[in-house]
C-alpha positions, 0 to 999 in steps of 0.5 A, spaced: 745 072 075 747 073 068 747 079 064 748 080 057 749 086 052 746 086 046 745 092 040 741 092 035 741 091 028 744 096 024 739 101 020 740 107 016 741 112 021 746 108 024 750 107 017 751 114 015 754 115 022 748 119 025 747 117 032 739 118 034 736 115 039 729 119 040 725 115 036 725 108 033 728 106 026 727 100 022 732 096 021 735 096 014 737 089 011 744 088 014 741 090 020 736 084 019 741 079 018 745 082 023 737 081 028 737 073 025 744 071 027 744 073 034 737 070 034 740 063 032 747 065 037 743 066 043 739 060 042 743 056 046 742 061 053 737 060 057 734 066 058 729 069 063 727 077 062 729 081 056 
């Protein structure tokens, strides 16, 4: 088995240095860049649960 850490993309919230993990936040434009490449990185894994 294979475990495989990843973190989001980076919001607002997370650039200004502020650490607030009660509610979600969208993910600015970095942060859905940042979601796309991973997307297409992680392509290459067979993955069963997520």
């Amino acid at each position: 088995m294979n475990i495989y850490l990843l973190r989001h993309g980076q919001t607002n919230i997370n650039r200004d240095g502020i650490f607030h993990a009660d509610t979600d936040k969208e993910l600015n434009e970095l942060g859905r860049k940042q979601a796309e490449l991973l997307g297409k990185r992680i392509q290459k894994y067979h993955i069963d649960i997520i």
